[in-house]
Structure formats: structure tokens, C-alpha cells
N, C-alpha and C positions, 0 to 999 in steps of 0.2 A: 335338610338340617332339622335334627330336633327342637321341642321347646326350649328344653333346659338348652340346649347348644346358644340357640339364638338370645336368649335372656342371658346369660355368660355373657355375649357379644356386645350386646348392647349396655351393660354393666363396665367391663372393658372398656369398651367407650367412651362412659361415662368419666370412669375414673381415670383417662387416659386424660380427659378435657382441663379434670381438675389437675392433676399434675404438671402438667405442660403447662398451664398457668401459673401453679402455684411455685415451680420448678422443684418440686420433691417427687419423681418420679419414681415410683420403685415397683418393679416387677410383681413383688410378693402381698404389695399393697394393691395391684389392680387383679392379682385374681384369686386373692384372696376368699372371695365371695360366692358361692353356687356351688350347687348340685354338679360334681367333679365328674362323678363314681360314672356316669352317662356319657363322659365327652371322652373320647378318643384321645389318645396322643396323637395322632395326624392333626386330627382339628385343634389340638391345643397351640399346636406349634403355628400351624397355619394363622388363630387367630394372634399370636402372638408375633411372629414375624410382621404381618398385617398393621398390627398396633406399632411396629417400630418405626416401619415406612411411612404411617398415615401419619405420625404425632413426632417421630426426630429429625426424619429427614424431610420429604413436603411441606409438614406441619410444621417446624422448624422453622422454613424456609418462609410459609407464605404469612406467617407473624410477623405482624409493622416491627415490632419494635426488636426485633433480633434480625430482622433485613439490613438495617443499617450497618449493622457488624460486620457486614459481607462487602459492602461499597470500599471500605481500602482497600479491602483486600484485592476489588474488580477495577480500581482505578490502577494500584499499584500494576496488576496482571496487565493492562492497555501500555502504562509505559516498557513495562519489559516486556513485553514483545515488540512495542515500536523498536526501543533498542536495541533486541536481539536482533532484526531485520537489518539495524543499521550496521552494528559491529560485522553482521555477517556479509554486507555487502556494501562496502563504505565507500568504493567509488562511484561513479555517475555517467549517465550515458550523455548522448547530446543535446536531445529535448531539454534535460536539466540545468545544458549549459549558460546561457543568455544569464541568468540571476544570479546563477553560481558565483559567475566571473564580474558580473557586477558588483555582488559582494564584495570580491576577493579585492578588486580596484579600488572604491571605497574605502576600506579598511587602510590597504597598502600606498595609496595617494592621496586620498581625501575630497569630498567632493568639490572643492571650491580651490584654483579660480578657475574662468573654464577653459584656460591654456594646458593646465594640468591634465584634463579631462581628453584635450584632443592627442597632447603628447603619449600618453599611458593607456588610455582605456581600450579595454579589448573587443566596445561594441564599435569602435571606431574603422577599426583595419575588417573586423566581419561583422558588419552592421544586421545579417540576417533579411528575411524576404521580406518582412514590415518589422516595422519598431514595438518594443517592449515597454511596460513600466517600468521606472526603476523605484516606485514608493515601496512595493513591498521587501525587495533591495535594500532601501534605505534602511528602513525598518528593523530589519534582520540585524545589519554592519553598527547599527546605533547599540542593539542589544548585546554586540558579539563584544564592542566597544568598550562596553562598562563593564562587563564580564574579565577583558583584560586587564582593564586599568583595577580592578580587583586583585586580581593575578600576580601583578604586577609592584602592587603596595603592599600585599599581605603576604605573598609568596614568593615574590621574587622569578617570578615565572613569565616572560614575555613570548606570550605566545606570536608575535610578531617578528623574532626575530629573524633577522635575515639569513643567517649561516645555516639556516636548513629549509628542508621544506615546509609548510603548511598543514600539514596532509590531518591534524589535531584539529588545526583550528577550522578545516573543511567538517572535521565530524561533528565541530560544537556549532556551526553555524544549523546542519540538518538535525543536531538533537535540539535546538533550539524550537524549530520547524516543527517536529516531532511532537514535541510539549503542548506548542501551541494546537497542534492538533488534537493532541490530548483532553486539553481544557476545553476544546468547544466540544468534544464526545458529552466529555462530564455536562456543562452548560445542557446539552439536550435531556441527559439523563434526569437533572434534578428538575428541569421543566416541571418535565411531563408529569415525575415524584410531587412537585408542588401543586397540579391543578388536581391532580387524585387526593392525596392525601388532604386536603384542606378540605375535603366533601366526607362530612360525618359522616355518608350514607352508604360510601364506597366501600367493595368487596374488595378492592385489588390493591391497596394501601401498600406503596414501596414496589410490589412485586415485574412491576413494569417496566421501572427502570431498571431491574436485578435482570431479567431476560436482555433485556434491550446490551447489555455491558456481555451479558455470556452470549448470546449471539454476535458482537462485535466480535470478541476474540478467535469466531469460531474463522471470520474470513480474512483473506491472503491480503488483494489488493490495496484497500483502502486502508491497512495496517503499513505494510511493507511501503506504500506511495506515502506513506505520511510525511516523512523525512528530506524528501526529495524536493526539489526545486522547481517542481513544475509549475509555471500559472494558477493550471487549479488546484495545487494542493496548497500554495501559497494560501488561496484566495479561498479554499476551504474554512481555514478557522472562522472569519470573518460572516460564509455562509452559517456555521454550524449556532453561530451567534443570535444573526439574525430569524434563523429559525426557534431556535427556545425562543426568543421572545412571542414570534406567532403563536407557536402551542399555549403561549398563557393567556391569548389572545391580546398582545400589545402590539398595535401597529409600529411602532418604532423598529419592530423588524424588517418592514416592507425600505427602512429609511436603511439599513444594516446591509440590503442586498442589493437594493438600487446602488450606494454607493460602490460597493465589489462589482456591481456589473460595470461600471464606467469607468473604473480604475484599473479591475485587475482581467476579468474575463467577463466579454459584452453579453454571451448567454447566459447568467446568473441574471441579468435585467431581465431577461423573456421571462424567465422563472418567475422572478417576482411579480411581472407583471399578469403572469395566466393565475399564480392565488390571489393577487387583488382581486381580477375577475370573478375566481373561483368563490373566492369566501362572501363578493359583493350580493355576486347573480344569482349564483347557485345555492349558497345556505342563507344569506342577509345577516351572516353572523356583524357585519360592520357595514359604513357606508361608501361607496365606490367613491365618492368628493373625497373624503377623508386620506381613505386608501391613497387616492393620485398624489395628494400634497404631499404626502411621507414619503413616496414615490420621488416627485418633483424636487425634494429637500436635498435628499440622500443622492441623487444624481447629480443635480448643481452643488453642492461642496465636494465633490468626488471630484466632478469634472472640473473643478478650479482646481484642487491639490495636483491632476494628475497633469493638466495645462502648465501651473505653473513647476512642479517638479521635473517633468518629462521634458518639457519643451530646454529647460536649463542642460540637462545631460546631454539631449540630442542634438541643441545647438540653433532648432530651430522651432517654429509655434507646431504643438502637436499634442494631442488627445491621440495616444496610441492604440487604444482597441474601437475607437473612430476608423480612425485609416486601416486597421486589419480589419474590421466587419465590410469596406468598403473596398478591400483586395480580396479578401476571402468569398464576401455573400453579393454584394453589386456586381463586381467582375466576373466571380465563377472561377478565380483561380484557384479555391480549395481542389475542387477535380481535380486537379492534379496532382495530388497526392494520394490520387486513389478515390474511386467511389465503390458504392455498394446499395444494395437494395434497399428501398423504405423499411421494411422490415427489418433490418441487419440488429439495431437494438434488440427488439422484443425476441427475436427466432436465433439471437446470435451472441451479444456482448454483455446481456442480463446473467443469461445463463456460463459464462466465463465469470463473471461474477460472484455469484454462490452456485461453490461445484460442494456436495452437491446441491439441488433447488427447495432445500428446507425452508427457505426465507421466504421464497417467491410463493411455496405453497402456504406459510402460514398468514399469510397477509388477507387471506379469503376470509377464514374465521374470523381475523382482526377486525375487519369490517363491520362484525356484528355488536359491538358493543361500543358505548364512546365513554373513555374513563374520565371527562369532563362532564357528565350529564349527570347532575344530583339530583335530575325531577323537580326542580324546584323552579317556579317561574313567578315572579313576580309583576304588578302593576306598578309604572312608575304613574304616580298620582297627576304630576307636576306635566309632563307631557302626553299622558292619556295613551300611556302603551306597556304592551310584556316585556319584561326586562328576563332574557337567560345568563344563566351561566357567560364571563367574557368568553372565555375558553372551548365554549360547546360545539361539538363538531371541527375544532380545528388536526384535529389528527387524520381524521377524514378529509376537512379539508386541501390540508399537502400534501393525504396520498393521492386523491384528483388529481390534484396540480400536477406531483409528480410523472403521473401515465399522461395526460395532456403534455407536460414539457416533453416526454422522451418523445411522441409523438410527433409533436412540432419539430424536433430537431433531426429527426426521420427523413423531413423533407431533404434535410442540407444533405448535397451525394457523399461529399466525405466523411464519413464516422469513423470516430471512436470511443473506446469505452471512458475517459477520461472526460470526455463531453457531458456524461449524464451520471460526474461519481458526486455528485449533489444530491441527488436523489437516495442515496444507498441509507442514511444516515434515517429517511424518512421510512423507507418500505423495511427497513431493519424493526425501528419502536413500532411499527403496524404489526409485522410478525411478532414482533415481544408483546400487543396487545392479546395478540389470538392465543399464542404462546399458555400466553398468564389465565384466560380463557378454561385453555385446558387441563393448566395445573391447576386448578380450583377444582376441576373434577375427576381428579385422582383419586378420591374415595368413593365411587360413587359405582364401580365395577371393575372386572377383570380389563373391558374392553378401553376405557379411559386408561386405566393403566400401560395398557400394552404401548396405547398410544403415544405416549410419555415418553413410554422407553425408548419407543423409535426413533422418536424426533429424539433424541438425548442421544443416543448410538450415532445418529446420521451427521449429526452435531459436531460430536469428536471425529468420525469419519473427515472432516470437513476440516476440522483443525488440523490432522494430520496429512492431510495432502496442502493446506496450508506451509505448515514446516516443509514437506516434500521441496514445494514453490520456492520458499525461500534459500534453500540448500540448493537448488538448480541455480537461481538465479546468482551466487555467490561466480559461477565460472561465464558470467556473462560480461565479465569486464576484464578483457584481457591487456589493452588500452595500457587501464592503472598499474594494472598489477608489470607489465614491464617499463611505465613510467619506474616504480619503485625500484629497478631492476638498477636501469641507467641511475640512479639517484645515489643509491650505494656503489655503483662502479666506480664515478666521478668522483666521487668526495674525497677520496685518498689524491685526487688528482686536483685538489683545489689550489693549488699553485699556480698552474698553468689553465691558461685560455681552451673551453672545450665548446664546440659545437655543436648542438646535436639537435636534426630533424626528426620531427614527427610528422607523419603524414595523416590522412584522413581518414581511415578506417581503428588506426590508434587512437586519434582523439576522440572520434566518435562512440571509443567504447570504454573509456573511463580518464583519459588525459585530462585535466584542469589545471589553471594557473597555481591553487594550492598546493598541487603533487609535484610544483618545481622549486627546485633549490633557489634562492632568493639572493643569486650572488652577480658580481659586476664578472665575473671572468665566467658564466657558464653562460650561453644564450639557448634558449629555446624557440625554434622555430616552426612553423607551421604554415609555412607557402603552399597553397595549393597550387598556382598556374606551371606548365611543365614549363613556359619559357625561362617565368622566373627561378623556377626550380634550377634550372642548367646554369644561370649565369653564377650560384653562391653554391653549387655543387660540390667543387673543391676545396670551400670550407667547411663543410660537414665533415664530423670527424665520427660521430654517432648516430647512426641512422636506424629508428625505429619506424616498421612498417609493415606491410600483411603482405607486401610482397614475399615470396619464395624462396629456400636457397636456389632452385633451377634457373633463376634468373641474376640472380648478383656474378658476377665477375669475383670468383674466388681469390684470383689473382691482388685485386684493391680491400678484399673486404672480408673481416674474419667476421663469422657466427658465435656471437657471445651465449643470446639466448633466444630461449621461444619460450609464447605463454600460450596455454592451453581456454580455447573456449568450449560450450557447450554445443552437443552438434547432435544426439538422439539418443533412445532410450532402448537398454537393453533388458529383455526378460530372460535371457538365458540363465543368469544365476535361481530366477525363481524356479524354470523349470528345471536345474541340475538338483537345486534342494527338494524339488518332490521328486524326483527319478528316485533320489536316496533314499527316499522314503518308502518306495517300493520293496529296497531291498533289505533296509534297516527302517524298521517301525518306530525305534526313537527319533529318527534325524532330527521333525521338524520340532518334535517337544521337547530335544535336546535345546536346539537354537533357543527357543522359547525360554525354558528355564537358562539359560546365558545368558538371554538377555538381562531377563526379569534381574538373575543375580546381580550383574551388574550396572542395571540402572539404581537399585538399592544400595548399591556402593558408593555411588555418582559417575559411574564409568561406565559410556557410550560407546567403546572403542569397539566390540565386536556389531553391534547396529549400523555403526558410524561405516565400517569398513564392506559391509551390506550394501548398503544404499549406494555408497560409491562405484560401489562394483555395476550397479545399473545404470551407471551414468557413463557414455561415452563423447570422448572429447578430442579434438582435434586442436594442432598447431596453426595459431592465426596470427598472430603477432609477432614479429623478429625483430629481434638489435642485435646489427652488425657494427664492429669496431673496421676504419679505417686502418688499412696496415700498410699501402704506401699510394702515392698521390698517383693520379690519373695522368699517364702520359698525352702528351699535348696532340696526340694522331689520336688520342680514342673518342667515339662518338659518345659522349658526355649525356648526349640527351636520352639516351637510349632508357636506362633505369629511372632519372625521371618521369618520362613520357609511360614507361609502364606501371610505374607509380599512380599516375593521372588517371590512367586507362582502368587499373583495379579498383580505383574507388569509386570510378564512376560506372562502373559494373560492366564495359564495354570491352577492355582487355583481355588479354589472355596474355598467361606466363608460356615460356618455353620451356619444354621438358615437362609439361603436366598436360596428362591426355585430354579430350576436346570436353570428356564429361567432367573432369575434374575444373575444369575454365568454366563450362557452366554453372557449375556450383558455388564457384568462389563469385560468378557476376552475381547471382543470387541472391547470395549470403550478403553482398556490400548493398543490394537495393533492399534487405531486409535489414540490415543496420540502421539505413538512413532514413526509412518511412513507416519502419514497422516499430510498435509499442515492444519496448520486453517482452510483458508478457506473451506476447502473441507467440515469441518464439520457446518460450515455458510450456504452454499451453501443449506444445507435444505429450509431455509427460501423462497427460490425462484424458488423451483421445483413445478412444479405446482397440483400434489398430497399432500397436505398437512392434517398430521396426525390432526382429530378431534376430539376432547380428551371427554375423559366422565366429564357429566358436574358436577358430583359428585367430579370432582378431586377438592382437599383442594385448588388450584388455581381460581378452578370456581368461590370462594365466591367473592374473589379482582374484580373479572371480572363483576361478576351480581352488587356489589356495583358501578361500576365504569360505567355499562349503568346506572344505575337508576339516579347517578350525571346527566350525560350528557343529556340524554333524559328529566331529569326533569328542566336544567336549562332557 
């Protein structure tokens, strides 16, 4: 590059700095100045493109006071995706259930007196393998409470009412859930915004927590889990609390976790206890006395709220994740749910976590800097010592903790990834530390650049298999979705007395007390044992179940419906759409431009009808209608007993071959032990099954290239 090129450059520069400050930016006023007649039109453009990326978009971006502008906007983007997650999958599996149904009790009988409690409650008749909290239950039905009695005086809207189902007020209890997860994201975000920005001396002023919100959005799980009723997502918001207060260095967090570990899930306590440790030993950011009493606080008011609420519900004196740490970790009965190697975290459940591993790689860099550290240390006169920063070193110090917690919990044989989504929230603002790291050296060459971009590309990669995740997981509750089946069947039948069983492969895949009609003439049943199944046999009039038609007696039992769940992944539409492209060079950039047009429009429909086409799905659900009573010679137990046998994976139906009976035991021992996503997680393995194109799906798929190719 010439002189005159390089003095232009630097000139540009110059007046790009003052612009962008002064906000009167104008193209004709930064190049205004220099020897022209020298510089190329390549180079002009070049520096000129250069100046827009470096000064409106980066530049833009890593300015305090225009970052703030972007926070609704990333707050806003957190709850609508949580929401989109939820509308898109708004029934519940079984892990969800325990709280669910607590809720729904609460609400529907109220907790007090505790006759009421044994007559109604549904932890009553399935108490489960150890006892639950029900505070953060309470908790939820108190919120969901005042929200109706709102409804109720201003709207005229009882969401309570009995003459229907629930199935609203199940979504407002999990967008409840959802919120509150939302507000402890935010809580971490403006943390970490608060120990930076308050340090006159800091380079990265806002930009950390602006990463921190665009890498959240960029992942599946702990977006889509937000809503959900599991333990730890409950007992999430409370973690995400107790953590901002750490990052400003105020112990009162260590008081935030110890109580969620005695309340709601016992490993949140390890946690808290390995950063006492961590921040005591390892940096002397604080003092280990200190640390244990906030510790000691937070665990004794925990453990009396959860003694005296729990023990009322369940009737008897009980600290419930006492007795599960002491069934689970002293007995060794988790093994039985399955174990896995020490390493199954780190080699296995991290990387399920952020597909792809952006996160996990940017957390190296992150390392390298602490955006608490003003360089400034002071002598406290009064006790004869260096006083830092509260805050110094605590971003470091919870990402310690957090690789020491997933470690320690390494030990225990049964994992899951649900065990260590505590940690996500930490190794996410680590990666937004490096992240931010890097966009500060976006002008400084081609090569920071490139780097940028990738992480940026891999990013949205990441978001989009995200969505991918959530649209699979929408055909994973076949359950609900034939609850709502029988729900409109019935109704026109609300005259008359109806009966209808569910069995255990339906409830376990989205059935809840919400999704039933709330009436004295319709009962809903849910016997598992096959003896007692036979003796109320005869009064089933509706029976929902993952048995078969090869197994009903056509003769007693009409086939209403079946609902579809999700069963693997087909590439054939992709490879039909490049074959076409062999022989028509428009195909794919047809599809391309259809799409593009109509996402500009707001219509989805030809993508929408894409992706489906790669999803294939099978019949698992069925409700059959009674069509006349069981003569008194038939062996009655027959369809029960096979009932029993399919859910507990050991059956086999008649008339389905011996591989097809393999696959349905399977499928119910992967309902009952296996996470969601575990069974998502096909979608992104990279062996993916290629279906025969004869299957009755292929024909959606061949219609759906001929659309796109031909438009």
C-alpha cells in the first residue's frame, strides 16, 4: 500500500472516530481529504467497506452507551424463544410430572386441611421412588393464584373452571416458570455489566453481557428446559440468583445456593460448597469462616421451610432431598437407572449441550482476562492489608468450581445432563468474556476478522439446529396430544357417565391432571397393576394406550385414533433435492429464492413442509371406543396384562413381528429412563438413518421437491 493510500487510511479513521462520536457521520465528510488521483477504486472501496464494519456495526456495538439499546431487545429475544419452545411443545413428559401435578392439586383443592390433601392429591395414589418438594409447587399455584383471581375480577375469566380442561392454565403455570428463568439469565447478565462497567479503566464496558444474551439464544436446552417442571429447572432461577450475587463478589450468594440445595436439588449444595472452597483456597478472594456461615444460614432456613412444608404434604417428618441423597447416593439406588463412565460429562453430555462446541471453545480465551480487575489495590490502613477489587477473579472463580462440580458429580454412576445445567449459565459469560476479547480485536487484521466471523456463522449454525431441536421435539408427546383427542370426543357426551383409561406409556408422554375435563361424570384413570386393571375393565368405555390394533379384540373395541411420535431421521428429501440439481442447475437456488421470498412475506409454508418431510414418525398412541361389553366367558385380563407387559418393556403384542416387539420394549424403556432429548439427539448424529424411498412418507417428500424445484 502506498503512502498517500495509507495517510487516506489513517485520516478515514480519524474522521470515522469523530463521527461515530459526534453521530454526524457522512461518507463525503471522511474522504473528503487526500491525494485521490493515487488510490484505486479497489482500495477505495475496500477502505471504505472497512470503515463501515469497523465504526457501525463492531464499532457500533462495542460503545457503552449504544450497547444498552440492544439489552430489550436480547431480553425481549430470551422470552420469545422461551415461549416459542413452550407454544411449540406445551405438553410434558414424566420427569415433569411430580410438580406439575402438585400444582395442579393446589390450585384445584388447596393445600390445607390435610384430609383434603390425602383424599385428592395425586402424590398420594403415586407417591414415586422418594419424595419431592412441594415449596417450589407452592410457589408456582400462589403466583398462578393471583394471576386468576385477576382474571377473574377484571375479566371475567376463571381460569379454573371446571366444565373444561386446564390445558391454559398448565401453559401459564410453565410460562410462569419460563419468566422466572428469564429474570435470573437477566440477574447474571447485569452482574457481570455492573462489576465492568463501574471500573473507569475497563475496555469491555456492557459488551459482555451483550455476548453473554447472544450466546444464550444461540442454545437448545436450557432455553426449551426453561418452562418445564423439572427440579432443576425449578430450582434454576434461584441458582441463577445466587450466582450474580457471587460475580459482584457478595457472599449472600453462597446463602442463595445452599438454600436451593436443601430444598429443591441436594447438588446445588456440592456446588456451593466447592466455590466457598474455590474462592477461600484457591484465590483468598473472601474468607472460608465467613464463606461456611452464609453456607450454614442458607441451609438451616431452607431446611426448616422444606421440614415444615414437606413434612405437611407428605404427612409425615421429612427433608425430601435428605431421604433422596440417602436413596440415591448412600444406597446406590441411582445405578439403577442406568450408569455411565466417569467421563460421560466432559466426552459426552457437555458436548450435547452446545452443538456446535463454540462455547466450550471460547471459554479458553475467556480465561485470559478478568473483567473485575481495575489494577487497583489498595492498603486498608485500619487492618494492615491489600484490599482488591470485591469482585476480582470471581468469573474465574465459578468457572473452577464449575469443571471441579461436573467432576465430582462424574463420580456418581448415573448421569445426566440435567445434573450439571447449573454450570451452563457460568461457562456461557466465560465464553462471552473471550467472545468480547475477540471483538475488541476486530480492527486489528484480516485474521481477527475471519475469526469473528466464524464464531458468528457457527453461532447461527447452532441456533438453527436449535429450532431444528425444538420442531422434533414438538412430536414427542403423543400422550397429550391424544388426551386432547378423547377431550373433544367426550364433551358432546357430557351428559352421560364416561370412563376412560390411560395407561403408562400415554401418561408418560404428555397426559396431566391439566389436560382432563374437570367434571363429576367423566373419570380418568390411570391403574397400572394388571389385576386391578381386570377387575374395572368393564367399565372403561375409552381406552387410551400404546398398545396395538393387532392386539384389541375388534369385536369390543372401535379405533377412534392414533397419534404420531417421533422415531428417526430421513435424508432422502435432501438427497432427491441435489439429484435435481444434477439435472436442473436452478433446483437448489430455486428452493432458496422460495424460501427467502417467503420468509419476507411471513410464510414458512414451503421450509415448514421441508423439514417435515425429514422427520419420520410412527403410531404410538391409540384410543379405542367401547362398542359393546365384554362377554362374561372372555378372558378379560388378556389386554390388560398386555397393557402391563408393554410398558414395562417386557411384552410383546400379537400379530407384530419379533423385531417390531423389540423395538416397542425399547422405545417404553427409553420413555421411562431416557431424557427427551437423548431421543432428539438422533437428528444431529452424523450417521443418519436413510429410509427406503417406498416408505408412505417418501410420497410428502417427492411432492414437496417437485414444489420447490419447480417454483
Amino acid at each position: 500500500m502506498s503512502h498517500d493510500n495509507r495517510l487516506c487510511c489513517r485520516y478515514i479513521s480519524v474522521e470515522a472516530d469523530r463521527s461515530a462520536t459526534s453521530g454526524n457521520y457522512s461518507p463525503a465528510r471522511a474522504i473528503r481529504w487526500g491525494n485521490f488521483q493515487s488510490i484505486s477504486v479497489l482500495n477505495f472501496h475496500y477502505f471504505h467497506i472497512q470503515f463501515l464494519f469497523d465504526n457501525f456495526f463492531f464499532g457500533n456495538l462495542l460503545h457503552t452507551a449504544r450497547m444498552y439499546k440492544f439489552y430489550w431487545l436480547l431480553d425481549a429475544a430470551v422470552v420469545a424463544a422461551i415461549g416459542f419452545y413452550l407454544v411449540l411443545a406445551p405438553y410434558t413428559k414424566v420427569e415433569e410430572s411430580f410438580n406439575l401435578q402438585a400444582v395442579h392439586d393446589i390450585l384445584n383443592y388447596g393445600p390445607l386441611p390435610s384430609q383434603t390433601i390425602t383424599d385428592n392429591y395425586d402424590h398420594i395414589k403415586f407417591p414415586g421412588v422418594v419424595p419431592r418438594t412441594f415449596v417450589g409447587s407452592l410457589i408456582l399455584a400462589a403466583i398462578v393464584n393471583s394471576v386468576n383471581s385477576f382474571s377473574r375480577s377484571i375479566l371475567a375469566v376463571d381460569l379454573l373452571a371446571p366444565e373444561k380442561s386446564q390445558s391454559n392454565l398448565q401453559l401459564l403455570v410453565r410460562a410462569i416458570l419460563g419468566l422466572a428463568n428469564a429474570f435470573g439469565f437477566y440477574k447474571i447478565r447485569e452482574s457481570i455489566n455492573r462489576v465492568t462497567i463501574t471500573d473507569k479503566k475497563s475496555k469491555t464496558k456492557g459488551v459482555i453481557g451483550f455476548w453473554f444474551t447472544v450466546l444464550l439464544l444461540t442454545q437448545f436446552h436450557i432455553l426449551f428446559y426453561s418452562t418445564r417442571t423439572l427440579p432443576n429447572f425449578i430450582a434454576l432461577p434461584f441458582v441463577s440468583i445466587g450466582l450474580s450475587r457471587l460475580i459482584e463478589g457478595d457472599i449472600v450468594g453462597y446463602a442463595w445456593l445452599a438454600f436451593t440445595g436443601i430444598v429443591f436439588r441436594l447438588e446445588v449444595g456440592l456446588f456451593a460448597v466447592i466455590i466457598a472452597i474455590v474462592s477461600s483456597l484457591g484465590f483468598g478472594q473472601s474468607s472460608i469462616f465467613v464463606n461456611g456461615l452464609s453456607l450454614f444460614t442458607g441451609t438451616s432456613l431452607g431446611g426448616l421451610i422444606s421440614l415444615g412444608v414437606d413434612s405437611h404434604f407428605w404427612g409425615r417428618l421429612v427433608v425430601p432431598e435428605i431421604e433422596s441423597f440417602v436413596f440415591n447416593v448412600v444406597e446406590g439406588k441411582a445405578s439403577e437407572w442406568g450408569v455411565e463412565p466417569w467421563s460421560a460429562y466432559f466426552g459426552k453430555y457437555l458436548f450435547q449441550l452446545f452443538r456446535p462446541p463454540v462455547i466450550l471453545l471460547l471459554v479458553l480465551p475467556g480465561l485470559s482476562s478478568d473483567p473485575a480487575d481495575d489494577g487497583v489495590t489498595f492498603v486498608d490502613q485500619a487492618q494492615k492489608k491489600k484490599v482488591a477489587h470485591p469482585a476480582r477473579h470471581s468469573l474465574r472463580i465459578l468457572f473452577v468450581s464449575s469443571v471441579l462440580y461436573i467432576a465430582a458429580m462424574s463420580f456418581q454412576p448415573h448421569k445426566e445432563w440435567r445434573f450439571i445445567i447449573y454450570t451452563i449459565p457460568i461457562l456461557t459469560l466465560q465464553a462471552a468474556n473471550g467472545l468480547t476479547g475477540i471483538s475488541r480485536k476486530w480492527s486489528l487484521g484480516l485474521t481477527s476478522k475471519l475469526l469473528l466471523l466464524i464464531i458468528i456463522a457457527l453461532s447461527f449454525l447452532a441456533s438453527l439446529l436449535s429450532l431444528l431441536s425444538g420442531y422434533v421435539s414438538h412430536f414427542n408427546y403423543p400422550g397429550g396430544e391424544a388426551l386432547a383427542f378423547v377431550n373433544e370426543y367426550v364433551q358432546p357426551l357430557s351428559s352421560e357417565e364416561v370412563f376412560v383409561h390411560l395407561d403408562v406409556p400415554a401418561c408418560m408422554t404428555g397426559v396431566s391432571r391439566f389436560g382432563q375435563i374437570h367434571s363429576d361424570l367423566i373419570t380418568y384413570d390411570k391403574t397400572e397393576d394388571a389385576t386391578e386393571l381386570s377387575e374395572i375393565w368393564s367399565q372403561i368405555d375409552i381406552l387410551v394406550t400404546g398398545v396395538s390394533p393387532a392386539e384389541i379384540d375388534k369385536n369390543f373395541w372401535e379405533l377412534l385414533h392414533s397419534t404420531k411420535a417421533f422415531y428417526s431421521m430421513s435424508v432422502q428429501p435432501i438427497i432427491q433435492l441435489l439429484q435435481r440439481q444434477q439435472t436442473d442447475k436452478t433446483a437448489v437456488r430455486s428452493f432458496a429464492v422460495t424460501v427467502g421470498k417467503e420468509a419476507i412475506r411471513g410464510d414458512f409454508s414451503t421450509i415448514h413442509t421441508f423439514v417435515r418431510s425429514l422427520l419420520l414418525t410412527t403410531d404410538y398412541i391409540f384410543v379405542y371406543k367401547r362398542v359393546q361389553p365384554d362377554p362374561k366367558s372372555s378372558n378379560i385380563e388378556e389386554v390388560p396384562s398386555a397393557i402391563e407387559d408393554i410398558a414395562n418393556g417386557t411384552g410383546t403384542i400379537a400379530g407384530v413381528s419379533s423385531e417390531a416387539n423389540e423395538e416397542l420394549a425399547s422405545e417404553s424403556i427409553e420413555v421411562s429412563e431416557v431424557e427427551e432429548l437423548e431421543v432428539v439427539e438422533e437428528i444431529l448424529e452424523p450417521s443418519l438413518e436413510i429410509v427406503d424411498p417406498e416408505n408412505t412418507i417418501e410420497t410428502e417428500q417427492d411432492s414437496t421437491i417437485e414444489e420447490v424445484s419447480g417454483a
